[in-house]
C-alpha positions in Angstrom: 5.2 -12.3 8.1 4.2 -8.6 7.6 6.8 -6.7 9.4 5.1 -5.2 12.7 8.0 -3.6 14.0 8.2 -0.1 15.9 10.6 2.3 16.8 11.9 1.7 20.0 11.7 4.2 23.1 13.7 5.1 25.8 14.1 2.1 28.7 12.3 4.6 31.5 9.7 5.9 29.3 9.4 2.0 28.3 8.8 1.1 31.9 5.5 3.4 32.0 4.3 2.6 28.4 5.2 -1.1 27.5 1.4 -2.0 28.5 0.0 0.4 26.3 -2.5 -1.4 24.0 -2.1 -4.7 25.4 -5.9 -5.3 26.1 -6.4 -3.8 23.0 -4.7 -6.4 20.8 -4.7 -9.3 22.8 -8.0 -11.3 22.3 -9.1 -12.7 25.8 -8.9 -16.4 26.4 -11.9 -18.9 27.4 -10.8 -19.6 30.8 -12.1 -21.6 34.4 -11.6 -20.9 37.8 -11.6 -23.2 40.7 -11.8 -21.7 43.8 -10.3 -24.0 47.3 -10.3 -22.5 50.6 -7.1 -23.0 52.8 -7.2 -22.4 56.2 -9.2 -19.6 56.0 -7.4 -18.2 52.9 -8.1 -18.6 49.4 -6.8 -20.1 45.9 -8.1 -19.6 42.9 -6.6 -21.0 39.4 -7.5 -19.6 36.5 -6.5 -20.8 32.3 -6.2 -18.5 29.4 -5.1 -19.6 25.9 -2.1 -17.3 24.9 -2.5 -15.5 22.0 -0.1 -14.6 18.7 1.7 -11.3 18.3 -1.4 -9.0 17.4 -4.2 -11.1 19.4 -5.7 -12.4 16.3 -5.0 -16.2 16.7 -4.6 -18.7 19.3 -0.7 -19.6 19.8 -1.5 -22.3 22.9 -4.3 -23.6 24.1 -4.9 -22.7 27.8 -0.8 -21.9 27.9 -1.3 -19.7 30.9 -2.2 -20.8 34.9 -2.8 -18.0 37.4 -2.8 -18.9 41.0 -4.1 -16.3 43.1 -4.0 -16.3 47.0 -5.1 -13.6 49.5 -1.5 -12.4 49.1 0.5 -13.5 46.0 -0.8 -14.1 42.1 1.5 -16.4 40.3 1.4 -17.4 36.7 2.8 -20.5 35.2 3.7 -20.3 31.2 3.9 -23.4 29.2 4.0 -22.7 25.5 6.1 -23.9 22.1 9.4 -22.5 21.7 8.7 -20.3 18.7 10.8 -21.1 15.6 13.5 -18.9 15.0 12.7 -16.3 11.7 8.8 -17.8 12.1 7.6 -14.8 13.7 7.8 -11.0 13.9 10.8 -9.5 15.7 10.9 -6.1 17.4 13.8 -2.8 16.6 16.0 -3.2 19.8 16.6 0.0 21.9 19.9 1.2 21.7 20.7 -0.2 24.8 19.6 -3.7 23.9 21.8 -6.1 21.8 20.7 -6.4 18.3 17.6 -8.6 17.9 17.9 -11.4 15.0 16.9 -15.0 14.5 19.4 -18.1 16.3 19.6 -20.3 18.2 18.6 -20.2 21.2 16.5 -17.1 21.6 16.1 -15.4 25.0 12.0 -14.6 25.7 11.1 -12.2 28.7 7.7 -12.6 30.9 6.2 -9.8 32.1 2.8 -9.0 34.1 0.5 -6.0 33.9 -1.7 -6.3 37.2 -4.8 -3.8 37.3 -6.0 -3.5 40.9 -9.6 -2.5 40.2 -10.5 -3.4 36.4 -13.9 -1.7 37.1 -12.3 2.1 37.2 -9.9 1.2 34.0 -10.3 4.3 31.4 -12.3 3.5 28.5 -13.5 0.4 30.1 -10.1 -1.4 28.6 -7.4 -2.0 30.8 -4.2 -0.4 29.4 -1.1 1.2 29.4 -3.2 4.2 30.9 -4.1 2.6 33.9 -0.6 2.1 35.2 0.1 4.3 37.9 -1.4 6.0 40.3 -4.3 6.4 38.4 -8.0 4.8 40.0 -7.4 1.5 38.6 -4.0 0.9 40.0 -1.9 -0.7 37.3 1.2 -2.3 37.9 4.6 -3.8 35.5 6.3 -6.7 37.0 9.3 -8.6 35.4 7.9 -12.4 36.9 10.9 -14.4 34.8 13.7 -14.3 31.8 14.7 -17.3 29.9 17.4 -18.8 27.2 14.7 -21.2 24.9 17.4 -24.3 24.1 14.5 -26.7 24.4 11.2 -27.2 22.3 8.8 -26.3 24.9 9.1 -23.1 26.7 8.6 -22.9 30.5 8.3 -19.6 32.4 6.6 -18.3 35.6 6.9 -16.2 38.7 5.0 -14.8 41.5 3.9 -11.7 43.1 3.0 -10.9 46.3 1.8 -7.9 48.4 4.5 -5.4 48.9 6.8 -6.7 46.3 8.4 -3.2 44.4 7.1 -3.2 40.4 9.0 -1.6 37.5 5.8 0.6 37.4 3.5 1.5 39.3 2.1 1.1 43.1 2.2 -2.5 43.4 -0.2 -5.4 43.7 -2.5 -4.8 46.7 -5.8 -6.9 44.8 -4.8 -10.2 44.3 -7.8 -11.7 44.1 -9.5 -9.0 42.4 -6.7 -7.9 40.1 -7.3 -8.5 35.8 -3.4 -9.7 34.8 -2.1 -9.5 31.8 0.9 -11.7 31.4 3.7 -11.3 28.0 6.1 -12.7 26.7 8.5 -10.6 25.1 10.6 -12.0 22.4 14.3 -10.8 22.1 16.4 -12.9 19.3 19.2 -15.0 19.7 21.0 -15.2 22.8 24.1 -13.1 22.9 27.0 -14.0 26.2 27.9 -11.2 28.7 26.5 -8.3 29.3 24.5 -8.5 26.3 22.7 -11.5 27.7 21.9 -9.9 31.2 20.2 -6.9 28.7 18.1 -9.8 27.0 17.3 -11.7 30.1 16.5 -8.4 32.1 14.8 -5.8 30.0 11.9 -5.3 27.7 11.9 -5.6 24.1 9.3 -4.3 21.6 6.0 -3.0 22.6 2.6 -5.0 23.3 1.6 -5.7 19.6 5.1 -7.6 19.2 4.5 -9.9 22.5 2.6 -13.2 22.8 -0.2 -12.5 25.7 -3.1 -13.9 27.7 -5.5 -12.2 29.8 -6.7 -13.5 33.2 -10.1 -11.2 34.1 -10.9 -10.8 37.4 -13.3 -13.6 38.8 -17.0 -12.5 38.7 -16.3 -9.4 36.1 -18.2 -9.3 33.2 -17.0 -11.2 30.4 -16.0 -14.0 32.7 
């Protein structure tokens, strides 16, 4: 595979700038909702196919499941374990171990949540919009795993109020676009090389396999 790779930036300037380009490269997903009412609350469920590194092809089918409530979005991740030395692998910051093919590779999962998609610059939701900026963009770690198995399952939630690596924090969940990522960063090392891997982000956007969740009723959907 054509090598992708970029030079790596600093782990706090990473924080703010990880989601930079990921709407741009990451092709959105055909997707359903289903909407339930509970009690006077709400679920939704939503599906998005997640994408290859770059956006350009289809890696699962409907690999991503968003639940959002009135106070919590959680995503569940079920995807192939990616082959080791079958894809592209991102410089490591000089912080983070080195990153190289084994077995068994540590992935990250990450979530972008945009509060109000409609005031996103440039009508693309994007590493611009993290902040406190109109459309109140968010980074959450939501899970960190050691891949020893052929499929790969990840997932966390969010809820109102929770502190973000970036950002204000989620206060739209059932208005919110989400981004969800999945960082690669090559075989696991032991120590404190693992709690890097399992704990940090690796790469930028174009390097990371995605899915996007719009919000229900936007255009698009």
């Amino acid at each position: 595979m054509h090598d992708q790779s970029t030079t790596p930036i600093p782990f706090r300037r990473s924080r703010r700038m990880m989601a930079i380009g990921l709407a741009a490269v990451v092709s959105i997903g055909a997707f359903g909702v289903a909407v339930d009412a509970q009690g006077g609350g709400h679920t939704m469920r939503q599906k998005a196919d997640v994408m290859e590194q770059g956006g350009g092809d289809t890696y699962k089918s409907k690999g991503a499941t968003l639940i959002r409530t009135d106070h919590s979005v959680e995503v569940k991740w079920k995807v192939p374990t990616p082959d080791p030395g079958s894809y592209t692998y991102p410089d490591p910051a000089p912080t983070h171990p080195p990153i190289e093919p084994g077995h068994p590779e540590v992935f990250t999962l990450w979530m972008f949540v945009f509060d109000n998609p409609e005031l996103c610059s440039d009508d693309v939701c994007d590493g611009n919009d993290v902040g406190d900026t109109p459309a109140r963009g968010s980074v959450y770690q939501v899970d960190g795993e050691i891949a020893d198995k052929h499929q790969l399952r990840m997932g966390g939630k969010v809820r109102l109020g929770q502190t973000p690596e970036a950002g204000l924090g989620l206060s739209n969940p059932l208005g919110a676009e989400i981004h969800v990522a999945m960082a690669p960063h090559g075989q696991a090392t032991d120590g404190d090389g693992l709690v890097t891997q399992l704990n940090t982000p690796a790469g930028s956007p174009p390097l990371w396999f995605a899915a996007v969740l719009l919000a229900p009723g936007s255009p698009g959907h």
